[in-house]
N, C-alpha and C positions, 0 to 999 in steps of 0.2 A: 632674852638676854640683852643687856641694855649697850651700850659703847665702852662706860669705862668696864667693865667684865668683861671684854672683848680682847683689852688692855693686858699685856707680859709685862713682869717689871726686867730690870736689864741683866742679862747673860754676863758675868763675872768670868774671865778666862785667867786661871791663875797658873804661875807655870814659874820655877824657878830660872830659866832661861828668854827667851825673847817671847815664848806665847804662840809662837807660828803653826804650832801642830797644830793647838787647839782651836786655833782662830779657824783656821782650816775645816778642823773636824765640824764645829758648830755650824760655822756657813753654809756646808757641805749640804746638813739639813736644814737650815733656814730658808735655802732656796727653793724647797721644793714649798713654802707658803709663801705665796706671792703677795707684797707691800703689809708684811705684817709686821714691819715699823720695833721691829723686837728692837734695845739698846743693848749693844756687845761691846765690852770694855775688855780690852786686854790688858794684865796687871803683871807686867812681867819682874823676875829678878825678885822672887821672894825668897827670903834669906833667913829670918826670923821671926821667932813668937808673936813677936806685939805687932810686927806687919799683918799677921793673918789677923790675931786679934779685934784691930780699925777694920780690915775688909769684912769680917763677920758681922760686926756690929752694922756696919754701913749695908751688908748688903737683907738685914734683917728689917732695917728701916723702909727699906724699897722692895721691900717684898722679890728679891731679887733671886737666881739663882748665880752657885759659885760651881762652876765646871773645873776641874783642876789636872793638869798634867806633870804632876810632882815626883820626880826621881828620885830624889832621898826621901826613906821610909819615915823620920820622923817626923818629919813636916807633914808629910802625907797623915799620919796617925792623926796629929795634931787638929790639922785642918778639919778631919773628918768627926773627931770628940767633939770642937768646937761647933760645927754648923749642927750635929746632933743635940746639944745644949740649950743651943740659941731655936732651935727649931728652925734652920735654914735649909732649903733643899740645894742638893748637894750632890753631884757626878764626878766620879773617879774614873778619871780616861786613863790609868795605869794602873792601879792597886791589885786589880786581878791577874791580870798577865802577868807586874812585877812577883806576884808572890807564887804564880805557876810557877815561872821561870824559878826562883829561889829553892823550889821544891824539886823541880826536875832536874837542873843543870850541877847544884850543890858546888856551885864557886860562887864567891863574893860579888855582888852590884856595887859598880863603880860611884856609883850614883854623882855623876857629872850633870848637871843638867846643860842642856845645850853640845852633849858630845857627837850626836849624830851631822848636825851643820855644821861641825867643827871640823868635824875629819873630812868633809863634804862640800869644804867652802869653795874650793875650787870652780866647782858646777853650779852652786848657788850664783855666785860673781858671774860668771861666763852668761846664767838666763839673765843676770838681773841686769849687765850691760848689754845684753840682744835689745831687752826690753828698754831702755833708754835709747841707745841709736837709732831703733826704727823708728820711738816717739819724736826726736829730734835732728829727723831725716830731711834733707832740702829747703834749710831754713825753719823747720818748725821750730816754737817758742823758744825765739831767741832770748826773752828775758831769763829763759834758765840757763845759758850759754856759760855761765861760771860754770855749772856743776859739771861740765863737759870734762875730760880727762884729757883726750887729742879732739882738736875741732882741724876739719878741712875747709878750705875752702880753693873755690873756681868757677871756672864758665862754664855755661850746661854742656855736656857728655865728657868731659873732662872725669870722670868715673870717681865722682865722690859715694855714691850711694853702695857702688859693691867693694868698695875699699872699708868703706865705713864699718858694712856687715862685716866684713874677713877678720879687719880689726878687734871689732865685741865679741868675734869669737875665739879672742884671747885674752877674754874677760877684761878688754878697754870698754869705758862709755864714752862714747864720741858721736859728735854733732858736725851736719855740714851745713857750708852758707853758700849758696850760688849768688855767683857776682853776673849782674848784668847790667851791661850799659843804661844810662840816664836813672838808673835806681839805686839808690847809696846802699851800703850794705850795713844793717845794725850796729848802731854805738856799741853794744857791747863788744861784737869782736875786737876793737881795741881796747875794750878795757881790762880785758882775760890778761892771763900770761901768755906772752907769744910765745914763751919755749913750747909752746901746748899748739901752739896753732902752724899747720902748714900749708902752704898755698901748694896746689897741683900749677905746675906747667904743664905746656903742651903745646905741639907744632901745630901748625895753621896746617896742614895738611891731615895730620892723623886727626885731627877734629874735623875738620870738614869731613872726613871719611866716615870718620862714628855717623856724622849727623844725618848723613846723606841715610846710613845706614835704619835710623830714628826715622826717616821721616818716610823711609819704604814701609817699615816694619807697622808704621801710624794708619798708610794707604794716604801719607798728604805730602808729595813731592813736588807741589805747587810752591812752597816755602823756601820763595827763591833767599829771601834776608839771611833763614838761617844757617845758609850753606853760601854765602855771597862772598869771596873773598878777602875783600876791601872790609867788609863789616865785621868780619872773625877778626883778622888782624886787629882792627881797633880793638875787640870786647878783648883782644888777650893783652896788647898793650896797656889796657886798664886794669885789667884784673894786676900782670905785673907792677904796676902805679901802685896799690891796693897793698900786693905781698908787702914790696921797700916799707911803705908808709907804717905798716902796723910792723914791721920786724919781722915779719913772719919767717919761716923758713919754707924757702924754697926746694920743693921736690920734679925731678922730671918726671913724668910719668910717660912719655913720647915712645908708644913703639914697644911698652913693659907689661906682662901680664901683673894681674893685682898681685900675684902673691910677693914679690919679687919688691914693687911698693910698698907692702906693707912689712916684709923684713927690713927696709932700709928705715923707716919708720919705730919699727921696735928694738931695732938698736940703735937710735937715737934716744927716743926715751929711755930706754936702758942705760944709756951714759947720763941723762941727766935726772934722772930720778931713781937712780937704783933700781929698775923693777924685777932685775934679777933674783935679788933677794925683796925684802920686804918695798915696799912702793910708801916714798917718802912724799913730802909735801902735796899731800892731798887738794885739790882744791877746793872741797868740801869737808865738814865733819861727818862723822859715821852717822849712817842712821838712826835715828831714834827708834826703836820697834817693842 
């Protein structure tokens, strides 16, 4: 068998919603062939005839398969006459269940596509902000700092990172920037909205205390600098230089467990972006998916 025989033409994932299951379902098995370079296209938001029509045609050209997770029954019908037609190969990741169910239950299919993430967005948002704040944890890629929702910043143990988490797991996506003396901290954070950005304060004692606390827990209590009195006061004088400068808003955190933090935090944004009800001024567009 030669290389191009070797060769799948590309995986078709059609879905009148975002595609997520099916991208899933495919994956799920693609992994188990390691670098077999398959092309999986997700084609989501199919709505009508001549949309399936262009994908049959196209994916007849490339010798391709169309996988499809289609909730309304006549698109489903449609698509499947069509690739039978054309001679396209063709999987139905609903048709059988949808019409068990039809047969067993004898009530109506809503046929919503995308109702299950709908009713579900809650938990979706909550992983899908886990999954950004840990990515953009202690300065990681700052050039995505727009897409941040709340960004912290502060000096090291000034407790950006378990404020951070507490926060996305109120389905916030939030980024932190450690300020540290003689290191400037990324153009972006001034370029962001400051109502989005809050600087941690903190007493020159309850930090030295965490750090002393850091550097036991390290086994390196040799680090006289970073427990040195003189030199905390300066990096927190700076850092307050840093809050004035960019506008930010200033929070204490001196002496407060996170949670306590991060309520005073969510009702802040609460007053200035609604997020009681729907969450206004986005600083991003929605996802493409």
């Amino acid at each position: 068998m030669n290389e191009k025989e070797k060769q799948a033409g590309p995986i078709y994932i059609v879905s009148g919603g975002k595609g997520l299951a099916g991208n899933n379902m495919v994956h799920s098995l693609l992994i188990q062939y390691p670098n077999n370079n398959v092309p999986v296209i997700i084609v989501p938001n199919i709505h009508e005839e001549v949309q399936l029509i262009k994908l049959v045609e196209k994916a007849k050209q490339e010798d391709g398969l169309i996988a499809y997770t289609l909730v309304n029954r006549e698109l489903r019908s449609l698509l499947r006459n069509l690739c039978e037609e054309k001679g396209v190969k063709h999987i139905d990741f609903m048709g059988e269940l949808a019409d068990y169910l039809d047969e067993k239950l004898q009530i109506p299919s809503l046929q919503s596509p995308g109702l299950y993430r709908e009713i579900n967005q809650q938990y979706f948002d909550r992983i899908e902000a886990i999954e950004f704040t840990l990515n953009h944890d202690d300065g990681l890629q700052p050039q995505k700092l727009h897409k941040a929702e709340i960004i912290l910043t502060g000096v090291s143990r000034s407790g950006k990172t378990p404020l951070s988490v507490y926060l996305a797991m109120y389905g916030w996506k939030v980024a932190n920037i450690p300020l540290v003396n003689g290191i400037d901290p990324p153009k972006e954070l001034f370029e962001v909205d400051p109502r989005r950005v809050f600087g941690l304060s903190i007493s020159h004692g309850h930090l030295i205390s965490h750090r002393i606390k850091r550097l036991r827990s390290l086994g390196n209590p040799e680090n006289t600098n970073y427990i040195d009195e003189h030199l905390v006061m300066k990096e927190i004088r700076n850092a307050n230089f840093i809050f004035e400068k960019g506008g930010f808003t200033i929070l204490n955190v001196s002496n407060k467990p996170v949670e306590t933090s991060a309520n005073e935090i969510l009702n802040i944004m609460a007053n200035r972006f609604e997020y009681r009800g729907r969450r206004l001024d986005s600083p991003y567009p929605e996802k493409d998916e």
